[in-house]
The first five atom37 places (N, CA, C, CB, O) and aatype in JSON, in Angstrom:
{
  "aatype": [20, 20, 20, 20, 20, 20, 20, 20, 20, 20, 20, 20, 20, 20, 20, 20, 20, 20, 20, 20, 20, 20, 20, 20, 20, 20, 20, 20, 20, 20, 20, 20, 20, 20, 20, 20, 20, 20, 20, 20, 20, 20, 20, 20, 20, 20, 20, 20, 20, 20, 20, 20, 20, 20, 20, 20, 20, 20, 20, 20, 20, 20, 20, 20, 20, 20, 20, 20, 20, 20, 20, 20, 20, 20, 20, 20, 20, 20, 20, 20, 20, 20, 20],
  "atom_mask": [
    [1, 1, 1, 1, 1],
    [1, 1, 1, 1, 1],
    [1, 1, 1, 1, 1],
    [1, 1, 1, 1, 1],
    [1, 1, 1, 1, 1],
    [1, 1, 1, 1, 1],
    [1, 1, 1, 1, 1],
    [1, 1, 1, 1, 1],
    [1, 1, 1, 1, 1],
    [1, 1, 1, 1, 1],
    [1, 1, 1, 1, 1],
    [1, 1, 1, 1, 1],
    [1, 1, 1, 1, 1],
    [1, 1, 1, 1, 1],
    [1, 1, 1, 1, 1],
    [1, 1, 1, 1, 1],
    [1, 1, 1, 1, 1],
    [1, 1, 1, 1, 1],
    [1, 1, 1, 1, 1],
    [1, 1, 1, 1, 1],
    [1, 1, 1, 1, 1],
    [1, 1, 1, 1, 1],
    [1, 1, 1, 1, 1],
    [1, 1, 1, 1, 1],
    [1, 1, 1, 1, 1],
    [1, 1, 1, 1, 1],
    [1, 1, 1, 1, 1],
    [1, 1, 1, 1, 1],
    [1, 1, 1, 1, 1],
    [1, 1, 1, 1, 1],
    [1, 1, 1, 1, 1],
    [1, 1, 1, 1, 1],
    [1, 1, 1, 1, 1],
    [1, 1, 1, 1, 1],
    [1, 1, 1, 1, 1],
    [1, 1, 1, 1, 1],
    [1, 1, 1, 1, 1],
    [1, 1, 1, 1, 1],
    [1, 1, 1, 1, 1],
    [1, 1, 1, 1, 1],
    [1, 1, 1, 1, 1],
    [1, 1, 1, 1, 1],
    [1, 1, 1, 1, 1],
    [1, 1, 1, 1, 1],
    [1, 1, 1, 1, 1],
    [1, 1, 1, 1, 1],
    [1, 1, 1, 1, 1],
    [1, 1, 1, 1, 1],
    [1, 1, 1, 1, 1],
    [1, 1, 1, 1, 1],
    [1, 1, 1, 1, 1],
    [1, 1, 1, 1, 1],
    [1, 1, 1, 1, 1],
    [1, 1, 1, 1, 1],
    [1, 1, 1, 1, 1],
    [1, 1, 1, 1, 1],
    [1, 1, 1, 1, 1],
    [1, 1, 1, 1, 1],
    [1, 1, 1, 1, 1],
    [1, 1, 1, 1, 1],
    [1, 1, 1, 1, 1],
    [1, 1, 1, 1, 1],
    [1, 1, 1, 1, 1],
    [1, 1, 1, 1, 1],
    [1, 1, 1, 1, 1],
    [1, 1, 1, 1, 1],
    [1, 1, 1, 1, 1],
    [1, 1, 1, 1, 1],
    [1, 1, 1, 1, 1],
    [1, 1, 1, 1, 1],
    [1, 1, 1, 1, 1],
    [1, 1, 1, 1, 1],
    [1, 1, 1, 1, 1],
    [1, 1, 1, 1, 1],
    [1, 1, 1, 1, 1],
    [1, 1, 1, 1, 1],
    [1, 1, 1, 1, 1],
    [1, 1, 1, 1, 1],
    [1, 1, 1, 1, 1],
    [1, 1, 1, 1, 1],
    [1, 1, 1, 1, 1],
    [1, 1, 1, 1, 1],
    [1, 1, 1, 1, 1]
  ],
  "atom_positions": [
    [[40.2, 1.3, 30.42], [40.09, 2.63, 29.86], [40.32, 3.69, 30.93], [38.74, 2.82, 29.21], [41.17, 4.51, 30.57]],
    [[39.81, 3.92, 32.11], [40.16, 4.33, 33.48], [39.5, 5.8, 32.98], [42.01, 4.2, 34.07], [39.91, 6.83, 33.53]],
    [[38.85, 5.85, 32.32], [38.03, 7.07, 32.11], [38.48, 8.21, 30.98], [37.98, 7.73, 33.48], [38.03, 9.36, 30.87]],
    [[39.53, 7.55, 30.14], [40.29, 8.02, 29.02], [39.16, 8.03, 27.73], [41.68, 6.97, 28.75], [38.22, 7.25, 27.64]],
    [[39.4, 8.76, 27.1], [38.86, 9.17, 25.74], [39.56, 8.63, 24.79], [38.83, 10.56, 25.48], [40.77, 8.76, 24.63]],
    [[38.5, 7.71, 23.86], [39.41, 7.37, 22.35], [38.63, 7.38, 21.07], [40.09, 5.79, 22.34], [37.76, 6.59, 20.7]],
    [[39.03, 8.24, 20.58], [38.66, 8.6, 18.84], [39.17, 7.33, 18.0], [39.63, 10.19, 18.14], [40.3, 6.84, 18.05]],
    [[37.79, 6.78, 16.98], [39.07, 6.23, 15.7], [39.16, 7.26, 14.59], [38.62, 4.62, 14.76], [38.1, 7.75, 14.21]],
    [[39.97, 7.55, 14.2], [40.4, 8.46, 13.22], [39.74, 8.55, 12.41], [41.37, 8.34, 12.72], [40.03, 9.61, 11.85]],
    [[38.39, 7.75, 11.59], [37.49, 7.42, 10.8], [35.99, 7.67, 10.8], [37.67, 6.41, 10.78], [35.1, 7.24, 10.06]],
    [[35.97, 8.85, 12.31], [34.83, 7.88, 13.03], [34.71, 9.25, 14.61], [35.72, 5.58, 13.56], [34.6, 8.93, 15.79]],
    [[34.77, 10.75, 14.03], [34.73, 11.48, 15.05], [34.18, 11.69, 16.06], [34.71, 12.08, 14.85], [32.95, 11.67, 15.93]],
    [[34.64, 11.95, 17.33], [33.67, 12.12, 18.86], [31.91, 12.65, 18.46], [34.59, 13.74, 20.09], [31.82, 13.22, 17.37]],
    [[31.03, 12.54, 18.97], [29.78, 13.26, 19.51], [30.24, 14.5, 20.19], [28.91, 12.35, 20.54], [30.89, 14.4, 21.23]],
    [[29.95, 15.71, 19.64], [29.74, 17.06, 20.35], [29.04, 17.41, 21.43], [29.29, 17.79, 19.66], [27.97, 17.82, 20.98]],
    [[29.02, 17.51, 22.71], [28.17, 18.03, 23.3], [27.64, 19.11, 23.14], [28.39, 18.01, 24.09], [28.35, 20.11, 23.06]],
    [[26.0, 19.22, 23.03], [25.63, 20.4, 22.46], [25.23, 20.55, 20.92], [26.63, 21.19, 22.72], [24.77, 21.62, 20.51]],
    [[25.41, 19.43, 20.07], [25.25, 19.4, 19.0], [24.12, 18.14, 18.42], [26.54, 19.41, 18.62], [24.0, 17.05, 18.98]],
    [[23.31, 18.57, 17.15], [22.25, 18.28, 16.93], [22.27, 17.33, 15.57], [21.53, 19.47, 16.95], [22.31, 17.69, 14.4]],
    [[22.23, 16.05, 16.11], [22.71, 15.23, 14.25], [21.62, 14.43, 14.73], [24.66, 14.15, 13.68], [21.07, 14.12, 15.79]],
    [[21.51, 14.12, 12.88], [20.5, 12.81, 12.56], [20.91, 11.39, 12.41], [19.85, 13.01, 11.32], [21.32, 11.08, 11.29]],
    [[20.87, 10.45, 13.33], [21.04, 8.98, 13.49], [20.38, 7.92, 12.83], [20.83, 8.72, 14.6], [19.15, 7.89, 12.76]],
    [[20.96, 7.2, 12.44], [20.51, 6.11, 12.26], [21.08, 5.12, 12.78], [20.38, 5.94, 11.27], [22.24, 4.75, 12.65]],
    [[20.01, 4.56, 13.53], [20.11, 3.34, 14.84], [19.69, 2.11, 14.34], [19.11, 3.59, 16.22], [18.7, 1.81, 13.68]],
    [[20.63, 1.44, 14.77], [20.05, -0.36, 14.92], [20.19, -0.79, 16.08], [20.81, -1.55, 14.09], [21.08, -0.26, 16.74]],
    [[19.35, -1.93, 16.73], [19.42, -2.17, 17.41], [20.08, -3.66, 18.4], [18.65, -1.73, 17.22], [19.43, -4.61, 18.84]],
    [[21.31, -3.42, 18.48], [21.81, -4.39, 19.35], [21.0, -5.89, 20.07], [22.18, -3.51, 20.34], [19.89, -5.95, 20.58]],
    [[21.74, -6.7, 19.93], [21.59, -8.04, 20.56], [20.98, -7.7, 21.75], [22.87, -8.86, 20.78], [20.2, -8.51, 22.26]],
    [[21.21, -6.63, 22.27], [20.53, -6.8, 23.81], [19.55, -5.31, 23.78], [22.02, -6.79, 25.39], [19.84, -4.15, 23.48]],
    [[18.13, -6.0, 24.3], [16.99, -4.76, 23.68], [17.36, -3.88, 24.29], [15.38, -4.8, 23.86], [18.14, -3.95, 25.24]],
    [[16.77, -2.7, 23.76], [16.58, -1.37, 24.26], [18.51, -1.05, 24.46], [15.38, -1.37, 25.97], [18.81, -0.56, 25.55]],
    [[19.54, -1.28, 23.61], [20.49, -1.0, 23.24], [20.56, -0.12, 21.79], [21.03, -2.11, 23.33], [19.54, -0.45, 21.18]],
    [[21.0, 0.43, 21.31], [21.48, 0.79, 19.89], [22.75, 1.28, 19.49], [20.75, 1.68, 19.41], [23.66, 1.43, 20.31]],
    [[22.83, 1.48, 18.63], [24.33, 1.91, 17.94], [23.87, 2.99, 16.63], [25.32, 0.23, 17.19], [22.73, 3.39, 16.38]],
    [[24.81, 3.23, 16.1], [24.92, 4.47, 14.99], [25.09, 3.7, 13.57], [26.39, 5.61, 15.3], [26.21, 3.73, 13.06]],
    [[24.03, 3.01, 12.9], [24.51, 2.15, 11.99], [25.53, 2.46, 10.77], [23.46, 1.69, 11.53], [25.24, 3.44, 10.1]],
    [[26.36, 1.95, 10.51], [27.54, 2.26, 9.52], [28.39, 3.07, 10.26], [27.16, 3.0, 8.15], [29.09, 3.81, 9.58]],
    [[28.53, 3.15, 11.56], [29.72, 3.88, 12.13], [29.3, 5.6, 11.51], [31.47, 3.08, 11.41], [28.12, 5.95, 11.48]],
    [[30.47, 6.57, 11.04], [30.06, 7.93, 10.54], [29.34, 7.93, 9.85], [30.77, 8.65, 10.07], [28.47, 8.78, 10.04]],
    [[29.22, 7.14, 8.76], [28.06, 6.83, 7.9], [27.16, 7.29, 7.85], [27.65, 5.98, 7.91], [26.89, 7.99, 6.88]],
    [[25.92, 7.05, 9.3], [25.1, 6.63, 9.96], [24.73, 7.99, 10.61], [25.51, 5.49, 10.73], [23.68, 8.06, 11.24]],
    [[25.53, 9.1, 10.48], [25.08, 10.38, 11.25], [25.68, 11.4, 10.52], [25.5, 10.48, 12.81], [26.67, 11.43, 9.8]],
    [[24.42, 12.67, 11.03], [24.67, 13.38, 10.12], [24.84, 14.87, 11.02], [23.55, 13.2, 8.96], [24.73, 14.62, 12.22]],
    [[25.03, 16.08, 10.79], [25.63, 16.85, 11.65], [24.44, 17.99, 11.12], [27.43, 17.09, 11.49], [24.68, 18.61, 10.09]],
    [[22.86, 18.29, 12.04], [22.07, 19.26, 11.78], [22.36, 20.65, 12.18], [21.03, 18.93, 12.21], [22.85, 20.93, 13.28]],
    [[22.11, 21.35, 11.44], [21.9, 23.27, 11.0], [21.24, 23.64, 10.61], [22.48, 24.04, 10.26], [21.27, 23.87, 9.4]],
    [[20.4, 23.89, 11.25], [19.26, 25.12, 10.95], [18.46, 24.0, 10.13], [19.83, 26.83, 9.91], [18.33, 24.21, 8.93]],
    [[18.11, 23.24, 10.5], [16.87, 21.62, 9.92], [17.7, 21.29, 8.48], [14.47, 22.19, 9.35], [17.0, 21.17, 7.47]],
    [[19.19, 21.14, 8.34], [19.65, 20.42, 7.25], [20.65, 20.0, 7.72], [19.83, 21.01, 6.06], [21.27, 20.48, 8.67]],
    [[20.95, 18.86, 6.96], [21.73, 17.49, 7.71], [22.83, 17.79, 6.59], [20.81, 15.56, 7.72], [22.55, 18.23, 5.48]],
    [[23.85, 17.55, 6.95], [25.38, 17.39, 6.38], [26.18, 15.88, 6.93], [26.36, 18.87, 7.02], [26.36, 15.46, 8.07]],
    [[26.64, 15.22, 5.37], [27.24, 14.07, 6.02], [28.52, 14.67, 6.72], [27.58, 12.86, 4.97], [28.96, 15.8, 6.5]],
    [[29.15, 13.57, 7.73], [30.75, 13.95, 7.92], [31.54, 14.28, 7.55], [31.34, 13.55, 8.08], [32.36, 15.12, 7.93]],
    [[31.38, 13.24, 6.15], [32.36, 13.65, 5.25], [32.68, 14.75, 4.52], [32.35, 13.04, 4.59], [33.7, 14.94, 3.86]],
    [[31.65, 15.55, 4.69], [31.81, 17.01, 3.75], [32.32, 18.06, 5.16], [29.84, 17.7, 2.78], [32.46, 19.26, 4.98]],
    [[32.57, 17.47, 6.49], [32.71, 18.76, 7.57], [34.38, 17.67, 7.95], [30.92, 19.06, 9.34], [35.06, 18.18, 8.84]],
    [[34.71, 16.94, 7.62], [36.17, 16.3, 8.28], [36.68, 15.5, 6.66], [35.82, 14.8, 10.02], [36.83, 14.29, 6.48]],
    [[36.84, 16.37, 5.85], [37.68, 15.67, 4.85], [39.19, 15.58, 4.49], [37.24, 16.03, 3.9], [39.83, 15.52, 3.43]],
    [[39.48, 15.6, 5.73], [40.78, 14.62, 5.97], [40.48, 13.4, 6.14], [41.62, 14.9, 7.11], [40.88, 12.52, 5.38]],
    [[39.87, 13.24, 6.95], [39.24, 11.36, 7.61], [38.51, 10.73, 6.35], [37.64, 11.37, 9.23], [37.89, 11.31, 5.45]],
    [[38.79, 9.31, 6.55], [38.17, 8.59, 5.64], [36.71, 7.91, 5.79], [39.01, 7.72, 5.42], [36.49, 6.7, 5.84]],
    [[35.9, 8.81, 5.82], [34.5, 8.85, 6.17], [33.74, 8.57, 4.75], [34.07, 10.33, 6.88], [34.2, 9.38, 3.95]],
    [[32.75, 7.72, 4.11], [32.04, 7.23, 3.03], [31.32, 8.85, 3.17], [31.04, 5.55, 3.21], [30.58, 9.49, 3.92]],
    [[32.26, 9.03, 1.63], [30.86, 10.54, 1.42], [29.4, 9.88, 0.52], [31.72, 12.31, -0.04], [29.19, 9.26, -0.52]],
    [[28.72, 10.39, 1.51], [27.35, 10.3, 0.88], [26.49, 10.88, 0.73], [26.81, 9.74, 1.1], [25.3, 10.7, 1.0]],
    [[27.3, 12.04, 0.06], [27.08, 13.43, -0.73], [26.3, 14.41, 0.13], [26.24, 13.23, -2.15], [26.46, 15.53, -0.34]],
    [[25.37, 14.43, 1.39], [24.65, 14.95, 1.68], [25.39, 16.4, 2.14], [23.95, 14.14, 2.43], [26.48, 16.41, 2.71]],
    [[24.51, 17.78, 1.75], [25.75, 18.73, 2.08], [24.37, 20.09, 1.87], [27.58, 18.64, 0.64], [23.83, 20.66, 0.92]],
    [[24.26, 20.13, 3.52], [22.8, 20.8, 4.08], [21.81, 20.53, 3.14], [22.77, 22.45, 4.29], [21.54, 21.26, 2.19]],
    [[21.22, 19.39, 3.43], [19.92, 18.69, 2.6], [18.77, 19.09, 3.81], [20.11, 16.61, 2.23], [19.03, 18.63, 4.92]],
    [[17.8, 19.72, 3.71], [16.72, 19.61, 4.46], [16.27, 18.44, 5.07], [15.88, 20.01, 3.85], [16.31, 17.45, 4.34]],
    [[15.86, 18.3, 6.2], [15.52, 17.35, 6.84], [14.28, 17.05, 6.69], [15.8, 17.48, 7.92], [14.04, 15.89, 7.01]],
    [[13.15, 17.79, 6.23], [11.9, 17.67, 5.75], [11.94, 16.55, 4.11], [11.37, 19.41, 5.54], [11.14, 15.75, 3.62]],
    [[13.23, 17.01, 3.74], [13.46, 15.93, 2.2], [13.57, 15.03, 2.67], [14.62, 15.97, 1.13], [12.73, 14.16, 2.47]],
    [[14.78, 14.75, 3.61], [15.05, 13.55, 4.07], [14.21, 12.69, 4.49], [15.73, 13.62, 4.82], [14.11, 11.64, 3.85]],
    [[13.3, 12.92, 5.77], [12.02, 12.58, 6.01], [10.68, 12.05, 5.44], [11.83, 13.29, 6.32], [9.94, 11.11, 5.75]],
    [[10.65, 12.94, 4.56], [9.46, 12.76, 3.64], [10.37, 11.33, 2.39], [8.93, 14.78, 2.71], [9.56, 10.44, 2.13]],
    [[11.47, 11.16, 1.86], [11.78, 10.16, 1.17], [12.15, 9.04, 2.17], [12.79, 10.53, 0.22], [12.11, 8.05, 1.43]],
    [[12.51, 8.57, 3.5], [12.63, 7.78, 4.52], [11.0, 7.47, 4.5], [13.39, 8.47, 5.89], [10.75, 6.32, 4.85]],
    [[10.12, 8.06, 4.24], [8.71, 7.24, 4.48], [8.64, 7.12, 3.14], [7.28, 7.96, 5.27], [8.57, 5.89, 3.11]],
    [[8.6, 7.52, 1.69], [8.01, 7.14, 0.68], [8.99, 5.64, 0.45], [7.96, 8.39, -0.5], [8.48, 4.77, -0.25]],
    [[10.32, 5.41, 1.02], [11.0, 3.88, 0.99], [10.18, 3.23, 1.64], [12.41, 3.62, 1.6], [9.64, 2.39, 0.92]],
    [[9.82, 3.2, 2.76], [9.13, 2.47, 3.48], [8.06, 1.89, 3.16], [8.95, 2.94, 4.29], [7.48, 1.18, 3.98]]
  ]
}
């Protein structure tokens, strides 16, 4: 790679400076993680509401999963009532 940058088209860079909600699993080797479902898996926060990808890059073929500035307090509070 020699210190080159690579996007998959499906699947946009991390912003520096920018504030999203993850969802992590954790890799074969502890204290590793990843972004589960690739874009899926993250969400792009404003002002405490989460937007999937897919509603901010809909050119790319990102799984919309409808979220489109949902409060993060909703989100939260139904992530523990699953649990």
């Amino acid at each position: 790679m020699n210190g080159g940058v690579f996007e998959v088209s499906d699947d946009p860079l991390f912003e520096v400076g920018t504030t999203y909600l993850l969802f992590l699993e954790e890799s074969r080797s502890a204290g590793v993680y990843f972004v589960a479902g690739g874009p899926q898996g993250r969400f792009l926060v404003v002002n405490e509401q989460a937007t999937s990808l897919s509603r901010l890059y809909p050119a790319r073929h990102v799984q919309d999963l409808g979220l489109d500035h949902a409060p993060l307090a909703a989100i939260v509070q139904q992530m523990h009532a699953a649990h």
